[in-house]
C-alpha positions, 0 to 999 in steps of 0.5 A, a space after each residue: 937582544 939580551 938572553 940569560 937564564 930563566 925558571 918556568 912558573 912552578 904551576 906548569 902553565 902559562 905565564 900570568 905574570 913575569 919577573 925580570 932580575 938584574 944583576 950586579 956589576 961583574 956578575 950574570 944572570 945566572 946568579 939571580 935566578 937562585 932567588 926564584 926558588 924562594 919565590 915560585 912557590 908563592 907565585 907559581 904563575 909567575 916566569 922568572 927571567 934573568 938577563 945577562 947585562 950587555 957588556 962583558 965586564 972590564 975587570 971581571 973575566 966571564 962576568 957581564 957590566 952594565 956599564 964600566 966602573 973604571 970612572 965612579 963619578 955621578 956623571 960615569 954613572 948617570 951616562 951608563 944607565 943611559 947606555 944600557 936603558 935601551 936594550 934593557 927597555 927592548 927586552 922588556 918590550 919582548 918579553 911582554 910580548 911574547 906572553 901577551 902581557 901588560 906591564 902590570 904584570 911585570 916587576 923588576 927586581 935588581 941588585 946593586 948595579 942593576 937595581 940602578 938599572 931598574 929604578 931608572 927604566 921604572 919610572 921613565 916605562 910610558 905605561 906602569 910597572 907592577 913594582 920595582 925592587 932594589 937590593 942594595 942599590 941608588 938612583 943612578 941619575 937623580 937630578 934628571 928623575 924629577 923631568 924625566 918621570 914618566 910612570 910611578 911604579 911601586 917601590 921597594 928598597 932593601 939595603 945592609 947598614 954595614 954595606 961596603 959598596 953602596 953605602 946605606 945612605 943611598 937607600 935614604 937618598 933614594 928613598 926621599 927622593 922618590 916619596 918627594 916625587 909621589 912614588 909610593 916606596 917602601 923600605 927595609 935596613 938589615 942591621 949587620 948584613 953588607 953588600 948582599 941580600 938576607 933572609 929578611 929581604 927575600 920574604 920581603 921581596 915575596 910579600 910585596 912581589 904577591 901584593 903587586 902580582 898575584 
């Protein structure tokens, strides 16, 4: 089972909600729960969890992978959300569980790597996320979304036009792709910023994580 940080909702009272971030390569969920901060107060009933990816990572030492970049074809990359979906979806599952929700009160927020882990467990979940937030990420598997969508979560995608890593035209790629599908996809390019997130993409995140949970 997957185990990471988390930050209890600043209400001090039960969870009515859940937001579950997922890191990038070579990182761990220690790094994303800083962004709950930024967010508690807007959603003070809402826990924020941040779980490790199941691997240690090949070419980060401490770090965690979802999947291996030693191969960076799209076949690599469609095979590894593959691989990591399952105890990704377990947790899920858990979480909802042990605080009685439904997935209507969960949103996944992701960042490069693990923003391609939640666009392709969004979609295929048999009931419907809140919403589904990437940073700086891609459709990991696009052929195969199309015959595999289950659910169509709300999206956003946040994306620097000057990333080094994942080029800017993966948010385009994305974005097509998922309107073509019926998925309602709002998106934002940050003029000057690279492979990370800006002051921008967090109040965005906020606004369109309340319009879907509180």
């Amino acid at each position: 089972m997957l185990a990471g940080p988390s930050a209890a909702p600043a209400s001090g009272g039960p969870a009515k909600s859940l937001v579950i971030f997922l890191h990038g390569y070579g990182s761990d969920g220690a790094d994303l729960i800083d962004l709950a901060p930024y967010w508690a107060p807007a959603l003070p009933d809402t826990l924020f969890l941040s779980p490790d990816a199941p691997q240690p990572c090949e070419s980060v030492p401490y770090g965690r992978q979802w999947w291996p970049l030693t191969n960076l074809t799209p076949a690599a990359r469609a095979a590894g959300v593959r691989v990591s979906a399952p105890p990704l979806n377990a947790y899920i599952d858990a979480q909802l569980a042990a605080h009685g929700l439904g997935e209507d009160k969960l949103a996944l927020v992701g960042f490069s790597q693990g923003a391609m882990m939640a666009l392709h467990v969004g979609p295929r979940r048999a009931r419907t996320l809140a919403g589904v937030v990437g940073f700086s990420g891609m459709l990991a598997d696009p052929d195969a979304l199309a015959g595999e969508v289950v659910t169509r979560p709300s999206v956003l995608l946040v994306h620097g036009d000057r990333d080094e890593i994942l080029p800017v035209e993966a948010l385009h790629q994305a974005e097509v792709q998922l309107k073509g599908l019926d998925f309602d996809v709002a998106s934002h390019v940050s003029r000057g910023l690279g492979h990370s997130i800006d002051e921008v993409g967090l109040q965005l995140g906020a606004r369109f994580l309340i319009s879907r949970l509180a």
